[in-house]
PAMARNU-923218 format. One line per 3 residues: their letters; for each residue z, x, y of N, C-alpha, C. Coordinates in pm, 1 decimal. Atoms other than C-alpha are relative to their C-alpha. Example, Ala and Ser with C-alpha at 12.3 -4.5 7.8 and 13.67 -1.06 7.14 Angstrom:
<rs>
as	0.0 89.0 -119.0 780.0 1230.0 -450.0 0.0 90.0 120.0 | -6.0 -82.0 -119.0 714.0 1367.0 -106.0 73.0 -77.0 109.0;
</rs>
This chain:
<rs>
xxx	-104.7 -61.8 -78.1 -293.8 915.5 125.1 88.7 81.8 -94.4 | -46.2 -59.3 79.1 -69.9 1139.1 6.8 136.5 -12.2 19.0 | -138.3 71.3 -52.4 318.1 1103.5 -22.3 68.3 16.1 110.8;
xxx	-52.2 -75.6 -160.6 387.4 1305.5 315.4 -105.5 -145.4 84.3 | 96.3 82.3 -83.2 116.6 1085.5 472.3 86.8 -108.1 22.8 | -59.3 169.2 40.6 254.9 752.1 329.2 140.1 -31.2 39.8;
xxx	-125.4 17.7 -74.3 632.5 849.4 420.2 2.0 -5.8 164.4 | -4.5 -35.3 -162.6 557.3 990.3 785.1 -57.9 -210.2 22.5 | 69.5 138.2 -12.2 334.8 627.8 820.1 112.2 -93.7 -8.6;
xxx	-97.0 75.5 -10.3 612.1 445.7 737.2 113.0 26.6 93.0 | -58.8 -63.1 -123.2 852.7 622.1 959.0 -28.9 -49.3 88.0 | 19.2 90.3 -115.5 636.5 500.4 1227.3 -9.8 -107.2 42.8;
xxx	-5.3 161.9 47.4 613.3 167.4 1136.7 -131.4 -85.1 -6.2 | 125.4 -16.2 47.1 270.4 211.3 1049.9 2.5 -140.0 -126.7 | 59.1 87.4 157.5 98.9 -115.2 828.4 -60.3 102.0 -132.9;
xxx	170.4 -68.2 124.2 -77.1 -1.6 491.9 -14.4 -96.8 -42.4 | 90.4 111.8 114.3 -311.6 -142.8 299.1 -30.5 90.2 -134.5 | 66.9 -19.4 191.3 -400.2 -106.0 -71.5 -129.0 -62.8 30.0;
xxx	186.6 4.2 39.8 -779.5 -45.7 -132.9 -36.9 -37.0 -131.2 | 17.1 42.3 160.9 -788.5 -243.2 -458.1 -147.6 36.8 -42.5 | 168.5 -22.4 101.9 -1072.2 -119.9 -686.5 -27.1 -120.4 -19.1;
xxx	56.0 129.1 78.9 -1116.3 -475.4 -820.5 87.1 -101.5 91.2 | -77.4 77.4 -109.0 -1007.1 -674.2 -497.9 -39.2 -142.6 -73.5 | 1.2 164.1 40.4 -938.3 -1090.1 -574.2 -21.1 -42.1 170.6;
xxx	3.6 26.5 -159.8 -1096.4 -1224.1 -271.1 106.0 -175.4 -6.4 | -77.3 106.4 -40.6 -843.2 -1438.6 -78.6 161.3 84.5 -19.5 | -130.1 -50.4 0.9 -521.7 -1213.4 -152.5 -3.7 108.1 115.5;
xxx	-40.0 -65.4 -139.0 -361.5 -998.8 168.9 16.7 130.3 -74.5 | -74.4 -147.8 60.2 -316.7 -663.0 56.8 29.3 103.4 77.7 | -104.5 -48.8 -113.2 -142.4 -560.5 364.9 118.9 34.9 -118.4;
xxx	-116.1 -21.0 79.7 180.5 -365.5 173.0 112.5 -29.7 50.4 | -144.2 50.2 -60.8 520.2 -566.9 221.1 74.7 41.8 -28.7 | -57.9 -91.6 19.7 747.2 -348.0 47.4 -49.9 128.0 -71.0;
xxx	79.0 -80.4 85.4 659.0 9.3 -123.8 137.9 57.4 -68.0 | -74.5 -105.5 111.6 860.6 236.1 -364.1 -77.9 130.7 -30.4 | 102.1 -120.3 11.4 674.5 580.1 -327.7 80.4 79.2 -65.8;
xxx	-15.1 -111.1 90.4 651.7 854.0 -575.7 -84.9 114.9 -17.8 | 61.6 -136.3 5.4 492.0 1180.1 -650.6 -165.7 -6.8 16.8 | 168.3 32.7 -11.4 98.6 1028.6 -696.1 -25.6 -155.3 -31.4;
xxx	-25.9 145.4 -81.2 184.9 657.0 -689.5 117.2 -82.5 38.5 | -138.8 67.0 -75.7 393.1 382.1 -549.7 13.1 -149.9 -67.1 | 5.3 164.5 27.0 498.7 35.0 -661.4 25.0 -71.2 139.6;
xxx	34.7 68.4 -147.9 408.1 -196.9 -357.3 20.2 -195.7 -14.0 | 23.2 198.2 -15.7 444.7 -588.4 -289.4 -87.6 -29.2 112.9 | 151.6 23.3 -92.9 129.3 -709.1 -117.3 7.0 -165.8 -35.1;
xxx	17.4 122.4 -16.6 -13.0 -1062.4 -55.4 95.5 -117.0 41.1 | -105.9 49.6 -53.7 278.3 -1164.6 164.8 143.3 4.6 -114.7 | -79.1 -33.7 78.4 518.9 -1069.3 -87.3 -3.2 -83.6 -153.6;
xxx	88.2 103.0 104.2 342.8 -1311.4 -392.4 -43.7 97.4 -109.1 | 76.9 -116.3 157.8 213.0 -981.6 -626.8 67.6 135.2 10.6 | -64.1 -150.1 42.4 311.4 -625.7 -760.5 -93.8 50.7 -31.6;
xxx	127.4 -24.7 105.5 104.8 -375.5 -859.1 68.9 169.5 3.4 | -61.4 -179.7 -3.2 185.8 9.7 -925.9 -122.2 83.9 14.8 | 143.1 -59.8 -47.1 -92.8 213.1 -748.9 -20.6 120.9 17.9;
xxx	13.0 -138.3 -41.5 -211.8 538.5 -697.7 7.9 10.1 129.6 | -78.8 70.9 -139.7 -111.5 649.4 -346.3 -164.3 68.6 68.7 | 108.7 -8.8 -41.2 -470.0 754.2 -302.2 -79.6 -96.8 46.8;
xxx	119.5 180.9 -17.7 -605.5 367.4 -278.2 103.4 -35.3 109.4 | -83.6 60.0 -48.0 -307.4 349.3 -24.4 -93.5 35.4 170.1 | 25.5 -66.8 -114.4 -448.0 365.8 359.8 63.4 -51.0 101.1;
xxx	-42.9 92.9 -140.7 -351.0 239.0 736.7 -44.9 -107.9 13.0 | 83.0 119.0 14.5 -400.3 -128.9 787.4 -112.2 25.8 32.3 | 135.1 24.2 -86.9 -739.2 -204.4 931.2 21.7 -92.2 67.2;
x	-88.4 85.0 -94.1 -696.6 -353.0 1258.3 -118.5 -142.1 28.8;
</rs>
């Protein structure tokens, strides 16, 4: 996504998810808070339990 994407999305009250390259199976990576920036974002995922600073390209709409 890109940062227009990722703001408008939030606006609507749109879920995202982080598309971890190297997913840990068993963690949520539904995004609980974000901090967006120019080409990534710092995000709290796995019910608010991890951090990670991501490109906002691995960022998409939940999956329902």
């Amino acid at each position: 996504m890109t940062k227009k994407q990722i703001e408008s999305a939030i606006k609507k009250g749109a879920k995202l998810w982080w598309n971890d390259p190297d997913p840990i199976k068993g963690n949520d990576y539904t995004v609980d808070d974000i901090e967006v920036f120019d080409e990534m974002s710092i995000i709290s995922y796995n019910k608010g339990n991890s951090e990670a600073e991501v490109y906002n390209h691995e960022l998409s709409l939940k999956p329902i």
